[in-house]
N, C-alpha and C positions, 0 to 999 in steps of 0.2 A: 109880581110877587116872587122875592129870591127866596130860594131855601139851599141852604149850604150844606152838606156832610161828609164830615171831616173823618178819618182812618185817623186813628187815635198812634197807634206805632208806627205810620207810614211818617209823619210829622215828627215824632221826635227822634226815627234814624235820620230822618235828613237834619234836624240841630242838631244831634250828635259830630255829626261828619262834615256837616259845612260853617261851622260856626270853629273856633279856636279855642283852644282850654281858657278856661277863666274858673276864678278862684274870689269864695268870699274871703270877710273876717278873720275867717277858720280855720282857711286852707281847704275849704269841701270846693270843688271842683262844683260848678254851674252852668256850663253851655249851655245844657241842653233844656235848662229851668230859661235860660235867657232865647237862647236861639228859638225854642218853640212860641214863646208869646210874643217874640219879634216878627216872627209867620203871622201869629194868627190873629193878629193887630194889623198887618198889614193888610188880611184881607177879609178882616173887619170894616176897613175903610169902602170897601163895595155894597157898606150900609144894607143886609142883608135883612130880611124880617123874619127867617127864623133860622136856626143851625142848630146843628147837633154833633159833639165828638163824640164814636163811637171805638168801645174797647173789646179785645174778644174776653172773651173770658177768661181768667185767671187761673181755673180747673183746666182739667182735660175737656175738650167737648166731643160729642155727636162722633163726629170723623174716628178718633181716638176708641172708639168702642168697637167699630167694625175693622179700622187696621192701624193697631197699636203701635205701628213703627213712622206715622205719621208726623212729617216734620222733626223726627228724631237724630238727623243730623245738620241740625240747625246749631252756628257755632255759639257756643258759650256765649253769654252777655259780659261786656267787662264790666268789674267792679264800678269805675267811674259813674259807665251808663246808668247801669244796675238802682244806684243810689240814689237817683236823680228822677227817678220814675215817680215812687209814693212823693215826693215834694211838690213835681208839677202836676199830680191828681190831684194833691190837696188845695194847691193855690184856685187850679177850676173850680172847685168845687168853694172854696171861698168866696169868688168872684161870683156866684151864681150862674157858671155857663155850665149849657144844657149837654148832659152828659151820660151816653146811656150802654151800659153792657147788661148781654142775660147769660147767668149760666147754660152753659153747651154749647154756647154758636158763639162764632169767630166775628168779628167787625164785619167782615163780607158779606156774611147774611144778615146784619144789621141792617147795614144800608141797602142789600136788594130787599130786603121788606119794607123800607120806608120810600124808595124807588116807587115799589109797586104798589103801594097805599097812596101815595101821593099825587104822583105823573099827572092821573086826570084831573085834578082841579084845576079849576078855570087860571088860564095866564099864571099858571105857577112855572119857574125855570128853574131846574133842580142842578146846580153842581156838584160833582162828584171829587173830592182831593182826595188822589190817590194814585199812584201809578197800576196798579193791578190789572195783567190784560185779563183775568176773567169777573172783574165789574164792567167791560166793557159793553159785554152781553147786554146791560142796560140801556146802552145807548138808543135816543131819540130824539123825535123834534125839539124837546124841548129839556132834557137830558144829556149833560154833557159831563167828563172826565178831565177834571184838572190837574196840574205839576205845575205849580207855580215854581220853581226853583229852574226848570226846563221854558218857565213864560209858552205851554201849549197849552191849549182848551180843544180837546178831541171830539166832534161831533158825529155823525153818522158818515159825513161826505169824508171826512178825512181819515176814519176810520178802513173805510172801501176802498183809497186811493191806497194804502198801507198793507192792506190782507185780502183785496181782490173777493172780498163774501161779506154779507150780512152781518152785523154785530151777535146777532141771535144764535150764529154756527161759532162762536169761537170757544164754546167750551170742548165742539168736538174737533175742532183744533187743537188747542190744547192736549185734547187725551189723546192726539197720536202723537205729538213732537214732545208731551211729558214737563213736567216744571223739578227741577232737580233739587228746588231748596226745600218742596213739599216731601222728599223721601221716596215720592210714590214711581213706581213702574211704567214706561211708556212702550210703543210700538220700536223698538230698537233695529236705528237704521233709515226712519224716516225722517228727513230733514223739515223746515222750515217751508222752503219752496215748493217740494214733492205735498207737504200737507195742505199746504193755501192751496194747489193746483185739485188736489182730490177734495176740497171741501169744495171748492170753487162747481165744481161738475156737479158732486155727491150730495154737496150740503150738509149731511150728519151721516156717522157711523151705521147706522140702520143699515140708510140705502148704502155707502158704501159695500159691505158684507151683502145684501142683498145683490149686487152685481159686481160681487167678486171675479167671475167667470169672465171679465169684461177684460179687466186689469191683467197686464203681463208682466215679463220677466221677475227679477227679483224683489221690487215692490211689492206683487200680488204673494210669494210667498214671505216676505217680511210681516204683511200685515196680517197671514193666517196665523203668524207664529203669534205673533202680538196682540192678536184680538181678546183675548180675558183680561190681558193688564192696560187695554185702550179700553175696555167698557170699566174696570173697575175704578182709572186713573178719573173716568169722565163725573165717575160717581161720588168718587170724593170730591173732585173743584164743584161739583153740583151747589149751586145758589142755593137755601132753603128759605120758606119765608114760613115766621116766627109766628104761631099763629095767637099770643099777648097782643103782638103788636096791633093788629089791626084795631085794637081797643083806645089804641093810645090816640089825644088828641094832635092835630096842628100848633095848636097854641102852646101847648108844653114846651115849644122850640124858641118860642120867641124870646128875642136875646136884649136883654136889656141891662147894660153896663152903667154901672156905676164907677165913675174915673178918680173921684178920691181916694176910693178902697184900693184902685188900683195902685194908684200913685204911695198909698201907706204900704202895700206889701211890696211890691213888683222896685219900686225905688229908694223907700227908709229900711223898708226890714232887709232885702238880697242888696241894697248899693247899687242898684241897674241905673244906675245918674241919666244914661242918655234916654230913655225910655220920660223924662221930666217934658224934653221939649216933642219926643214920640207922642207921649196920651196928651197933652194940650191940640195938638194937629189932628189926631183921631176924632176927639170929642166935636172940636169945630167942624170936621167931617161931617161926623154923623149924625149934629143936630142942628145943622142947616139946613135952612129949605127947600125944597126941591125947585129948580128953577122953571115956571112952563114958558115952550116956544111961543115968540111974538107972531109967530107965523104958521 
């Protein structure tokens, strides 16, 4: 049993940026109406039995209450981009694909509540699309972090051989080497390497500060100076799980396409012509029968 969950703006900055301008009728610029359902057609073809794109919220959330400068130098969206966002909402949501934001939480806590709702059922394999190193904290036997665009599927072993610790410490990774596009403050002066080497020993923040007295030279006072903006940094990449969710069924997700709708808006109404011989190859895909081994 697959379950698929998609980051909603993680998917259409990569059609943004990897797809070419294209333009309808109209002159309205389309890539990224085009470049996103050319992704996620493509791994639709992995005949999944259930998926979900998740959006953060459209408000301010959660994070935004306790430190209002949160992501606040994130650069402008261009006009192009901009535009092209309510179109490919509304085409999802035409097609009937399962599609879920809550006021106040970001995509991130989406899908780690649905991670953590789900993981245990039986012979379920959950992929994650998403580059984000703190979804990583997710990772498990049967839990993996996809970038189709990169063709990597990040599991726990490959995770280890990359950060040298457990997927479960990289939020307090994170909150010493800092994410620069989140706004937020880090351990200034701690690198990459110095931090995988102290988590690697320490494992989380706690015990490091607890065996402060251990650590020397300029590290050990780097990290005294940094210790308020390393627990606060930790607290905002903090996962939260949603506590709706847990209400919500499995079966909500199950994804069931209809290829003539697609073919009337995604090819008559935008003009996406090559997408005619794409959904005929998807469909035969995805309603073929599974073939079992002779052996």
């Amino acid at each position: 049993m697959k379950f698929l969950v998609i980051d909603w703006s993680w998917f259409l900055y990569r059609a943004y940026y990897a797809f070419p301008p294209l333009t309808d009728k109209d002159g309205h610029n389309t890539n990224v109406v085009y470049g996103f359902f050319r992704m996620l057609f493509k791994i639709f073809q992995e005949k999944p039995d259930y998926l979900v794109i998740t959006r953060d919220a459209p408000v301010k959330t959660i994070r935004h209450e306790t430190f209002p400068e949160y992501k606040a130098n994130r650069k402008k969206m261009d006009d192009d981009f901009k535009h092209q966002i309510p179109v490919t909402k509304q085409i999802v949501e035409e097609l009937g694909i399962p599609f879920m934001t809550v006021d106040g939480y970001e995509a991130d806590d989406i899908i780690a509540s649905l991670v953590r709702k789900y993981k245990d059922e039986n012979d379920i394999i959950i992929d994650i699309y998403s580059s984000d190193k703190d979804l990583k904290q997710l990772l498990e036997r049967n839990v993996f972090e996809v970038d189709p665009i990169k063709g990597t599927r990040t599991d726990t072993k490959l995770f280890m051989q990359e950060f040298l610790f457990e997927p479960q410490y990289i939020l307090d990774y994170l909150a010493l080497i800092g994410d620069s596009s989140d706004n937020v403050k880090w351990v200034t002066g701690i690198g990459p390497k110095q931090a995988s080497e102290l988590i690697k020993k320490y494992q989380h923040l706690d015990a490091i500060y607890e065996h402060i007295d251990e650590i020397t030279g300029s590290v050990k006072q780097k990290l005294i100076d940094g210790k308020d903006d390393a627990y606060r940094s930790k607290d905002l990449i903090q996962l939260h799980t949603i506590p709706g969710i847990q209400d919500v069924k499995l079966d909500q997700f199950h994804l069931n396409l209809d290829f003539n709708q697609i073919k009337k808006i995604l090819v008559e109404r935008y003009g996406f012509h090559s997408f005619e011989k794409f959904v005929d190859e998807l469909k035969k895909k995805m309603t073929e029968p599974v073939q079992n081994s002779l052996f």
